[in-house]
N, C-alpha and C positions, 0 to 999 in steps of 0.2 A: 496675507502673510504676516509673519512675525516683522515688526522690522528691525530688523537688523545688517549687520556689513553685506551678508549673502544679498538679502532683497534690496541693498542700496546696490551692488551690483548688477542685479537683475535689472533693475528701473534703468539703469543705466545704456544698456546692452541692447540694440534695436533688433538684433537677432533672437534674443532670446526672449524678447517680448513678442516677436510672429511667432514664435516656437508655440508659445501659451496663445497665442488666437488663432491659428493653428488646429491644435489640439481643441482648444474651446468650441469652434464653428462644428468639429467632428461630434462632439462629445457633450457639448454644453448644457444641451435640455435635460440630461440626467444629473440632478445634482448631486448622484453618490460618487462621480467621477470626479467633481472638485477636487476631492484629497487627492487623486492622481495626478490630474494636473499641474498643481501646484509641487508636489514631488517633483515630478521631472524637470519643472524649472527651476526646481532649488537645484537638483542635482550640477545640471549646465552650469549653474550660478557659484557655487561653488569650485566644478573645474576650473570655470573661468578665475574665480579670486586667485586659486595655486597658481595657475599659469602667468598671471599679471606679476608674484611674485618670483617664481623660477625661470620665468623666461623673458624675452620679447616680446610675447604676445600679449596686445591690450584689449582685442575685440572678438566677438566671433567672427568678423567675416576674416580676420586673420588666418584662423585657424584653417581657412580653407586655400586656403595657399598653399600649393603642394612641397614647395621647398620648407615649410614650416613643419610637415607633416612627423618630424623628427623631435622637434618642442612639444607637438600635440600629444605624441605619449609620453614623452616625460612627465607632463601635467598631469594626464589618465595615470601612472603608475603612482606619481607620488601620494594624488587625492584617495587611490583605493586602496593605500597600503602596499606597496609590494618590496616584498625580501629578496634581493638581491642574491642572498646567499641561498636561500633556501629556496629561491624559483617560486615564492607562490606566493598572496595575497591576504592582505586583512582583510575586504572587504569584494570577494569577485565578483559578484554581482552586480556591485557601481560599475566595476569595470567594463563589465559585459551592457549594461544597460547605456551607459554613456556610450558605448560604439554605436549602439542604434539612436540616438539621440542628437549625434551628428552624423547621420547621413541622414536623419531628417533635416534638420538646420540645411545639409548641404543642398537640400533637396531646394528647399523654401528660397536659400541666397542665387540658386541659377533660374529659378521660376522667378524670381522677382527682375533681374538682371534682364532676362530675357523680355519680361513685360517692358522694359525700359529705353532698351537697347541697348545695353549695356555688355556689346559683346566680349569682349575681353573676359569680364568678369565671371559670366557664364561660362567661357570655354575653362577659367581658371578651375570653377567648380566642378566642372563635370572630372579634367583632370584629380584635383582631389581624391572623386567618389572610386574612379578606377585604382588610384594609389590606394586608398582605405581597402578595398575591394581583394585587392593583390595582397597588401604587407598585416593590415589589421590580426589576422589571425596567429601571425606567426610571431607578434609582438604583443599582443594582448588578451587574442581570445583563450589560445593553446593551454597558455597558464594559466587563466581563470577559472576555464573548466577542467582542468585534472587538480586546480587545486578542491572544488566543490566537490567531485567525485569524492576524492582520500577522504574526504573528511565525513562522507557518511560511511567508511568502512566503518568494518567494526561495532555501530554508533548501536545501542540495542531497541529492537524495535516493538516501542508499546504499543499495547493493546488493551481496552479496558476489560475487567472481570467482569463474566455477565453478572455474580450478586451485586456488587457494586451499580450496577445499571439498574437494578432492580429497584435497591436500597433509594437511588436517586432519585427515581421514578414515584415513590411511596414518600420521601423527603417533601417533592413540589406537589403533588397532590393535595396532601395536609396542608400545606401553605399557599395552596391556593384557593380551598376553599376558607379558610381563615381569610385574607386578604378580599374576595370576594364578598363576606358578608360585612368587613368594614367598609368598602368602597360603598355598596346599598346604604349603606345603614348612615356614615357620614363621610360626603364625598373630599377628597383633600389631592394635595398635590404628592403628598405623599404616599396616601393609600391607594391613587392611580399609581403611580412610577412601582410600588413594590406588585403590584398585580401583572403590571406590562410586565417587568422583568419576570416574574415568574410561568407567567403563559407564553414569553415569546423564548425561556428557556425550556420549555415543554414540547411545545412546536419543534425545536429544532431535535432533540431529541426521540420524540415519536417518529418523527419523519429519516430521520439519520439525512437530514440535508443543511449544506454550509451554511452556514453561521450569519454570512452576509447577504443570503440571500433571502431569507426571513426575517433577518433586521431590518431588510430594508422593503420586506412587503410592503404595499401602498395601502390606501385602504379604501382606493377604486377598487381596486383587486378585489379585497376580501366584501365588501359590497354586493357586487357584480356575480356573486360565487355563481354555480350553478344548481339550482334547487328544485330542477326539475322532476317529475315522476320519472323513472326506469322506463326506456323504449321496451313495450312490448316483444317484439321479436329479437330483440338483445335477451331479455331477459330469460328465453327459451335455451339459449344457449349455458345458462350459468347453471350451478345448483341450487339447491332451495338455501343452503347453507349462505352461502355467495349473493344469494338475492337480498337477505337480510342485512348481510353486514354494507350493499348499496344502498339503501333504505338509513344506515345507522351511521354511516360516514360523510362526510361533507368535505366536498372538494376544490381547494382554490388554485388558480393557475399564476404561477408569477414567475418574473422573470430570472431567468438563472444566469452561469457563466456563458459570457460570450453570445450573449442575448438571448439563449434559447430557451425555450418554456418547458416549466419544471413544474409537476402538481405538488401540492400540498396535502394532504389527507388529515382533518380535523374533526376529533371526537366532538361527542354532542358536550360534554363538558366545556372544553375549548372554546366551540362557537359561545356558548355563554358567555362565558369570559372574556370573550370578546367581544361579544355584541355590549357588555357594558361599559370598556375600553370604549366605545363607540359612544357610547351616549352622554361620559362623563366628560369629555375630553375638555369640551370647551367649558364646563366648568371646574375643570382641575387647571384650566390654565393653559393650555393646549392650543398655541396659536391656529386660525382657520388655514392658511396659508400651507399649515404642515402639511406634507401627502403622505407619512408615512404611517402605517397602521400602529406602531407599537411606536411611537413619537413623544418626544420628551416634554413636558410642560418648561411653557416661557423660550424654549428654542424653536429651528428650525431643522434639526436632526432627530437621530433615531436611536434605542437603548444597543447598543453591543451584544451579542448572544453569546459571544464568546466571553466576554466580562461574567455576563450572568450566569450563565454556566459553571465558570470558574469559581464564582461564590458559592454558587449552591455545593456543590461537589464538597467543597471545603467545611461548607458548616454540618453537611451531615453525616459526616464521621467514616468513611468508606477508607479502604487500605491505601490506594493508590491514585487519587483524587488529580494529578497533572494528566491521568490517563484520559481524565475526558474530554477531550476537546472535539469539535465540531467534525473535524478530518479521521482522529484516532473511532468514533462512533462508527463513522461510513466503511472504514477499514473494519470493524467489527461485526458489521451485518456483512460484508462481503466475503470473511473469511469463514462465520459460523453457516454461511451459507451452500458453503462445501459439503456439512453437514446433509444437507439435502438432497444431493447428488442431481441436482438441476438440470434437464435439457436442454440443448442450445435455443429453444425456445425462451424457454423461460427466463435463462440467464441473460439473453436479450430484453426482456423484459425487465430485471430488478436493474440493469446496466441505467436504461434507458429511466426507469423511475430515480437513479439515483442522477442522474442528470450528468452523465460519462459518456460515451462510447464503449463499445466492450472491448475493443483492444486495450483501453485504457485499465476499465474493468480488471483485466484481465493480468496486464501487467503491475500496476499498482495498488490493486485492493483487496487482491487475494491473498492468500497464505502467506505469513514473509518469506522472503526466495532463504533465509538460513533456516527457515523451520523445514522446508521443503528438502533442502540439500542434506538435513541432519536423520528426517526420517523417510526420503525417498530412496535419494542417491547412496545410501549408506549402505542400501541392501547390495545394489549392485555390484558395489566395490568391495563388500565382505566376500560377496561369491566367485567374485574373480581372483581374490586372495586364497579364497580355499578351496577353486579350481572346481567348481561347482554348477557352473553359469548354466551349463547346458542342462544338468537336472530340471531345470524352469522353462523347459522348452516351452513359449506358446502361453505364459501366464503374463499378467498384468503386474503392473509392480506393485499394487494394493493387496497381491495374494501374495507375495514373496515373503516368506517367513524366515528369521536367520537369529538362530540366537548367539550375540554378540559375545556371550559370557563361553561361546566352543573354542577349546583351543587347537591351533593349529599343529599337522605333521610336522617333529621334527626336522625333517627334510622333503623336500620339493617331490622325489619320486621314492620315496623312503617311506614303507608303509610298516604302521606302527603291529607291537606283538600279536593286536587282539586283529588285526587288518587283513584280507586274506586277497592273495593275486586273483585276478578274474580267470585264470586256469584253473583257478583250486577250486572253484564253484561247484556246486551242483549246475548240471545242464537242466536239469527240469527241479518240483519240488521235491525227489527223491530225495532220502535220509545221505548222509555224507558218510564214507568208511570212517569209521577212526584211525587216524596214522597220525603219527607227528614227521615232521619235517626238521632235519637234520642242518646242521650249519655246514655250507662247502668248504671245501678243503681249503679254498682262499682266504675263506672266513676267519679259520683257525690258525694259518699262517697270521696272517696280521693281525691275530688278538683283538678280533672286531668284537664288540661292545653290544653288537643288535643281537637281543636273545632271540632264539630260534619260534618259528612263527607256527602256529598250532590251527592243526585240523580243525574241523568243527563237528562234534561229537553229534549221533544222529539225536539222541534227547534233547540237545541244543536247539537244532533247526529244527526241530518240533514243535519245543515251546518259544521261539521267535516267528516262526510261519503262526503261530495259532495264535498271536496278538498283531505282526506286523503285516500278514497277507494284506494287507485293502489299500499299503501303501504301495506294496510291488505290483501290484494288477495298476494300478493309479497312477505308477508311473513317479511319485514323489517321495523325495526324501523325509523321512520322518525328524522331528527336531529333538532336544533335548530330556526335552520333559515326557515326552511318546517313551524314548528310548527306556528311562528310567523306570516308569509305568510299567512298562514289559519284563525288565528285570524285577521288580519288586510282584509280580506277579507270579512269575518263573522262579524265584528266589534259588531254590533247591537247585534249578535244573542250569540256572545264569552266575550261580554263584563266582564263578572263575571269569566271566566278563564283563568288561565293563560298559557305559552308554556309548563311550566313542569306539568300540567295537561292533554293539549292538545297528549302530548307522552305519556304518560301513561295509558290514556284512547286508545291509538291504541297498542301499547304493548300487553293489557289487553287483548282488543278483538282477536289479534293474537295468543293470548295463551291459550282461550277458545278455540275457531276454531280449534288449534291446538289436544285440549283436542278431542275435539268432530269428530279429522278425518275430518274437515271438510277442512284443508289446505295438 
């Protein structure tokens, strides 16, 4: 660690040094978990400094003192920020993560106690865990996470452009084979480092997998790859198409989130580039000790993907260059992937390559839930505004067509001039009399305003039956642009109506037919 007050703190703190050996015994032999570690004892480390200075508390094993338990958020609230007036949080996260943080502490101070005989002190803790257990939520966690939620309403949710990915992809290609023939040609610490970064931003990219989970490929891993011939009787099962491209791809297995294995899929370029990554290493300076495949020279760590990413994105000139990051990628394949209309097969399959679950899948890497709600849910809610629903009997909301720009009945059961009662129908496609309909005697008592509602001449339903039949037999309402079509075709014989009569007189007759069993 830095040293500084926090880590003079730390060294000080006998709890919060089993907290880091602890963690270390679990966690040790991965060195990418060091930065964790050491996190979580800053975090402790810091509680502890606020609390030394706002309260009585000096120690961890203080804090496990259930009558303290009242100090203890005070410290939690003031180290993560929290606004009093507004109920929420600068920082919820510390919050939330310092509550698990001491019920581990709580854990380690009655296990040691207990090793000791130290009963008191044990019974003190366990007390503790049930108070944290009981009150924690309703003092600290409640607000953390309604303050996290609010805070991604609203927030908009990027997505990179596929030309942009294209343009990037065409960006590190050129610059890698440039980089490639300076590494051959004169090897340096530099023409390794600009090669690593740009093969281990490619990797990550081709693959649409996290950032630190290729940063931190080994290069046992890529070593060990498997470069076997195609199983025979595997192969019966693919196409000829699919045999080729096993034969053209190389595949490395490493470890993903939460240990589980994640392939890699590496063009024959790639392995190049790699394989020379490999050979130069130790003379670009590449301690033997590194394990990582894309490893920094003179250190013991490994280049950022996400760093190199960010670079490249930026120098080659693309519209919206913050879009690309490691996560916004995998949301990208997952959403253009809708596109394909995937079976629950297969969708188990891209889940599983993208190293997810598919609920996960499912809930966070698909379509954004506002693009969904703006062009799913929008349909529905229009049809039930214009009293429409049931026309859609039996369709999927991918066939639901509505156009947004129709305007609605002035009144709820008020049907407009060109609109006709489902009395006034024809019962079958017979032509209709011509009559007009006269306003009732109430009508003209109260000086009502609704002009009187018009027959439909048989030339009419002539030239509307002889473009719109295929939507009354079919059961659907025709949309705007249908209606229009039909009048500009009928010109002569529609002149007198308009489109939102034109639907509504086929509506109508759908609805009679419907009445009458006849659909």
């Amino acid at each position: 660690m830095n040293y500084d007050e926090v880590s003079r703190v730390i060294h000080s703190d006998r709890c919060i040094m089993q907290l880091g050996e602890h963690m270390f015994n679990r966690m040790g032999s991965d060195v990418t978990r060091h930065d964790y570690i050491r996190q979580k004892m800053r975090e402790v480390g810091r509680l502890l400094l606020e609390a030394r200075r706002i309260t009585p508390l000096k120690t961890m094993e203080d804090f496990m003192i259930p009558a303290n338990f009242k100090h203890v958020i005070s410290a939690v609230k003031v180290v993560s920020g929290f606004d009093e007036e507004k109920n929420s949080y600068r920082i919820p996260s510390l919050a939330l993560k310092l509550g698990h943080s001491l019920k581990k502490i709580c854990s380690i101070v009655e296990s040691n106690a207990m090793m000791y005989g130290d009963h008191e002190r044990a019974e003190c803790a366990r007390d503790f865990r049930k108070v944290h257990q009981a009150r924690w939520n309703e003092y600290i966690s409640a607000g953390a996470i309604t303050t996290l939620k609010e805070a991604k309403w609203n927030a908009p949710q990027i997505i990179p452009f596929t030309q942009d990915v294209k343009v990037l992809h065409a960006h590190l290609e050129k610059k890698r084979d440039k980089f490639l023939n300076k590494l051959k040609n004169c090897p340096s610490a530099d023409s390794y480092a600009a090669l690593a970064k740009v093969t281990l931003s490619q990797v990550i990219l081709f693959n649409r997998r996290r950032e630190g989970e290729v940063s931190r490929m080994l290069l046992s891993a890529f070593q060990s790859r498997d470069s076997s011939e195609l199983h025979e009787d595997i192969a019966i099962c693919l196409s000829e198409f699919e045999r080729k491209l096993c034969k053209h791809f190389t595949r490395v297995e490493i470890r993903g989130k939460r240990g589980r294995k994640v392939p890699v899929l590496l063009k024959p370029s790639l392995v190049s580039a790699m394989e020379l990554l490999v050979e130069t290493r130790e003379a670009c300076g590449v301690p033997n000790e590194n394990p990582f495949m894309f490893a920094r020279s003179g250190a013991m760590s490994a280049y950022r993907g996400g760093e190199c990413i960010s670079k490249a994105a930026r120098e080659c000139g693309i519209k919206n260059p913050e879009a690309l990051s490691s996560t916004r990628l995998r949301k990208h394949i997952a959403t253009m992937s809708k596109i394909l209309n995937l079976d629950e097969n297969e969708a188990d399959q891209l889940a599983d390559f993208l190293g997810h679950d598919i609920r996960i899948h499912r809930q966070y890497y698909r379509l954004p839930e506002g693009t969904l709600q703006l062009a799913k849910m929008s349909k529905v809610l229009m049809a039930m505004e214009k009293g429409t629903l049931s026309s859609f009997k039996g369709k999927r909301l991918d066939e639901i067509e509505i156009d947004p720009n129709e305007q609605l009945e002035a009144e709820g059961d008020t049907m407009s001039s060109d609109e006709e009662d489902c009395s006034d129908l024809p019962q079958t496609t017979s032509p209709v009399p011509a009559e007009t309909d006269q306003p009732s005697a109430s009508q003209k008592d109260q000086g009502s305003s609704i002009p009187p509602k018009r027959k439909w001449e048989e030339v009419e339903v002539k030239a509307v039956e002889k473009h719109m039949m295929k939507f009354i037999k079919t059961c659907k309402v025709p949309g705007k642009q249908d209606c229009e079509r039909c009048i500009q075709a009928e010109l002569e014989a529609l002149k007198e109506r308009t489109w939102t009569g034109v639907k509504n007189y086929v509506r109508n007759r759908i609805t009679t037919l419907k009445k009458q069993g006849g659909l």
